[in-house]
N, C-alpha and C positions, 0 to 999 in steps of 0.2 A: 521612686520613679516606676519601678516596678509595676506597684501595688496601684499605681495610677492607671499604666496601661491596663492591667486586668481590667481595673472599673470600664474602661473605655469599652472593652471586648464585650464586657456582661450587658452594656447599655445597647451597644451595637446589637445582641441578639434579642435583646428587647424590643429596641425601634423595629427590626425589621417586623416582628409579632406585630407591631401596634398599625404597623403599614400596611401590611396585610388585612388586618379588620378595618384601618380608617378606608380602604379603598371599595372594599367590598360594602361599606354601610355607605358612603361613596355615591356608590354606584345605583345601591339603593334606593336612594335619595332622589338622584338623578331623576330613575324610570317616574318614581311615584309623582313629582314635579313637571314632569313634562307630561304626567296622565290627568292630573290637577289643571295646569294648562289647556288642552286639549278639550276637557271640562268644561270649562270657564270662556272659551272660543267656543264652543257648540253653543252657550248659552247666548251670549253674546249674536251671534249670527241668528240665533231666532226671536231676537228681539227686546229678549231680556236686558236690557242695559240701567244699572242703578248706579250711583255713586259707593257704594258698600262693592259692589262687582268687580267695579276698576278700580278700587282701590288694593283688592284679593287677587288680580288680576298683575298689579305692579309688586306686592309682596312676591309672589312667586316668581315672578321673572328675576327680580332681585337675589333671591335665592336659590334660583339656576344659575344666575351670575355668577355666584359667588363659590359654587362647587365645581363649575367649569374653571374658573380662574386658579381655583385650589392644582387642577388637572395642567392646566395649562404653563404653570408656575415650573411643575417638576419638570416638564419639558424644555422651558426655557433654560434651565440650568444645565441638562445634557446638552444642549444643541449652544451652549455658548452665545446666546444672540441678546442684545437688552433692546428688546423693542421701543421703538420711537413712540409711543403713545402707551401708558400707565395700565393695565386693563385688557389693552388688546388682545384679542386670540385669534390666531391664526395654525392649529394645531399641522393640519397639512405640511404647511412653510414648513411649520418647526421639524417634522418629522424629515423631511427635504434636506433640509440641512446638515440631519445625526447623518442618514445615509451616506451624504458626500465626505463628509469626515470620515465615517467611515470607510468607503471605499479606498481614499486618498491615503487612508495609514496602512490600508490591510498593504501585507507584500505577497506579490501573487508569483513570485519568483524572483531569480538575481543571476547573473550572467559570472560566466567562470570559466578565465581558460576560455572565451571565445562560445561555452557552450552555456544553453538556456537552462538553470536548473527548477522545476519545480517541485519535487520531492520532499517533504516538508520536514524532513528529519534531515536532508543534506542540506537545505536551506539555513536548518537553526546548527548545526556545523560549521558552517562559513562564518555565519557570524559572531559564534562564540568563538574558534580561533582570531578572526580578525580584532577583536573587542577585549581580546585576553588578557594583551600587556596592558589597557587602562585601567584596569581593575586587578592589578596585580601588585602587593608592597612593593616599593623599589628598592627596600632596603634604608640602615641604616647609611644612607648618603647624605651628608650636612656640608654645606659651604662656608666658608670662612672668609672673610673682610679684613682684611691686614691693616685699614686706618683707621683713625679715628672717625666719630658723627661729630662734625659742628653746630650743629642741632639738637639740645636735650630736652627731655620734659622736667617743669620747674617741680618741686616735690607736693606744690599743690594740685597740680597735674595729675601727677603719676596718684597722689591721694583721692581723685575723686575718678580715675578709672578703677581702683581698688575698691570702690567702697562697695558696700554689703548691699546684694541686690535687692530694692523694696516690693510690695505688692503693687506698687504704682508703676513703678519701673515696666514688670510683667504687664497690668493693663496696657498699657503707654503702647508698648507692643503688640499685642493683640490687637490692639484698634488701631494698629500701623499697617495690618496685612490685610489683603484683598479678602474681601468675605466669600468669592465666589470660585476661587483657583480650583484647581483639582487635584482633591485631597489624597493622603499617601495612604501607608495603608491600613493608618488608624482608621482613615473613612468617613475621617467629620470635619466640615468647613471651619472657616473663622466666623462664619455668621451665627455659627450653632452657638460655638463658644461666645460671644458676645448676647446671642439673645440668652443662653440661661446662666451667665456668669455669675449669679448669686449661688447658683447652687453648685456650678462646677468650679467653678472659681478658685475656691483656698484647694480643695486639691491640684490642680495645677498649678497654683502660684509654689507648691510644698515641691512637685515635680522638676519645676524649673533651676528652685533654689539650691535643691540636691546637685544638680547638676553644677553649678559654682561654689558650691561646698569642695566638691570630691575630683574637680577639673576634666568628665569622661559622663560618658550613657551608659549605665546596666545595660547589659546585655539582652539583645532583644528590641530595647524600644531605640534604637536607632538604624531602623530598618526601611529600605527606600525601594520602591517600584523604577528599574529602569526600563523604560520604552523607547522607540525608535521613533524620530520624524524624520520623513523625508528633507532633504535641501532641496531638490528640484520636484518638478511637476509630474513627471513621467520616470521615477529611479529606476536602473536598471544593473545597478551594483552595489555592494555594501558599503563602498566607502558614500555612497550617494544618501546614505542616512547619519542623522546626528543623535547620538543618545543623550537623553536629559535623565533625570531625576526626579522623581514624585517621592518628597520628605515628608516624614513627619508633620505634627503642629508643633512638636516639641522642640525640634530641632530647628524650625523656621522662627521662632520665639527667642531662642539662642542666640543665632547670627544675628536677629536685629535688635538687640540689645547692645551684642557686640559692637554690632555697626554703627550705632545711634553713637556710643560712648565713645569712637576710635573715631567720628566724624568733628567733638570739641575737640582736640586737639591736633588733628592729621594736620591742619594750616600750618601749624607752628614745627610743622616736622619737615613736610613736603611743598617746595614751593607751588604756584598755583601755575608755573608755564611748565613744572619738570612732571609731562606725559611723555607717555610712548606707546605704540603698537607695536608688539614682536607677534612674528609672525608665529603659525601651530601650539600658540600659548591660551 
């Protein structure tokens, strides 16, 4: 698991290399095409018109197309949006959009005691005492059930929640989660892992299986980004924020496997009317 994450890190400082050149050659491309264009419309306007013209004419527009869309693509994924039409760009919008998110999470302050703080070091104070005891062991505290379950699992049951996780299993998973969520702080979606899963593939599937070997995460790769979302529109204290959790892929891989496996049999354990709401849970 370990040795997994490493790989993850060394690819990360890669891509970022390779992003850096794709954008700038990119960009490149761009100018040289839209100078090509401009070209080809000069011609065009003085009269020059052939079928060889406009057919060099729609090549390039085609492959403006398709380096704007490259552009346009990155964007759609910051700004959360899956546009109604395949193709479309509206880079503006998109840009519109990261703003307002932005704005809407930044905290521009928080009220205390009746007074308005914005101090950014008393700011992240409040919240780390407020937030302290969620994140803090509660200790060895276990409850105990004084009766019996009338409800068991039969032993073919309880055998095929045991059995040995396959590499299908892992796939199954992988292509169970959102390809576009926002990743932790490995840094790579589930669409990465799905499109080059021939090559990333058996080392993750070697990652996962450690982990049901050994019942626990190496140290390190179970490391989660927590951020703040507001509950309301306008917060004006810390309880007015909710913290989530940006997990791993490895870890999100885990639970739904687990989930998958603990969903054949939950029927047979829990009836399908015995829910409940409690409350601060």
């Amino acid at each position: 698991m370990i040795r997994f994450k490493k790989k993850l890190q060394l690819l990360k400082k890669e891509i970022r290399t390779w992003i850096m050149d794709f954008k700038r050659h990119q960009m490149g491309l761009s100018v040289d095409l839209k100078s090509k264009l401009c070209d080809i419309d000069k011609t065009l306007d003085q009269g020059g018109v052939s079928e060889e013209i406009l057919l060099s004419r729609m090549e390039v527009l085609k492959q403006l197309h398709d380096v704007q869309s490259s552009s346009s693509r990155d964007i759609m994924q910051k700004a959360k949006i899956r546009w109604a039409i395949e193709g479309d760009e509206n880079s503006k919008y998109f840009h519109a959009i990261i703003n307002k998110k932005r704005a809407n999470l930044s905290v521009k302050g928080i009220m205390v005691d009746g007074d308005w703080i914005v101090d950014p070091d008393l700011v992240k104070q409040e919240f780390r005492n407020h937030f302290a005891d969620r994140f803090q062991d509660p200790g060895p505290r276990r409850g105990c059930i004084n009766f019996p379950f009338p409800k068991r699992l039969s032993n073919d049951q309880v055998s095929e929640l045991e059995a040995p996780i396959s590499n299908d299993d892992i796939r199954t998973a992988v292509w169970g989660c959102g390809v576009d969520k926002s990743p932790g702080p490995d840094g790579f979606t589930f669409e990465f892992f799905r499109k080059f899963w021939t090559v990333i593939g058996p080392d993750f599937c070697i990652a996962v299986k450690w982990f049901f070997e050994h019942g626990g995460f190496a140290i390190g790769c179970n490391s989660s980004f927590v951020t703040l979302i507001p509950k309301v529109l306008d917060p004006k204290t810390v309880s007015n924020f909710c913290p989530i959790s940006l997990i791993g892929s490895l870890y999100k891989v885990v639970t739904k496997i687990l989930a998958t496996r603990l969903s054949l049999v939950i029927s047979d354990l829990i009836s399908d009317v015995q829910t409940a709401f409690l409350p601060n849970r």
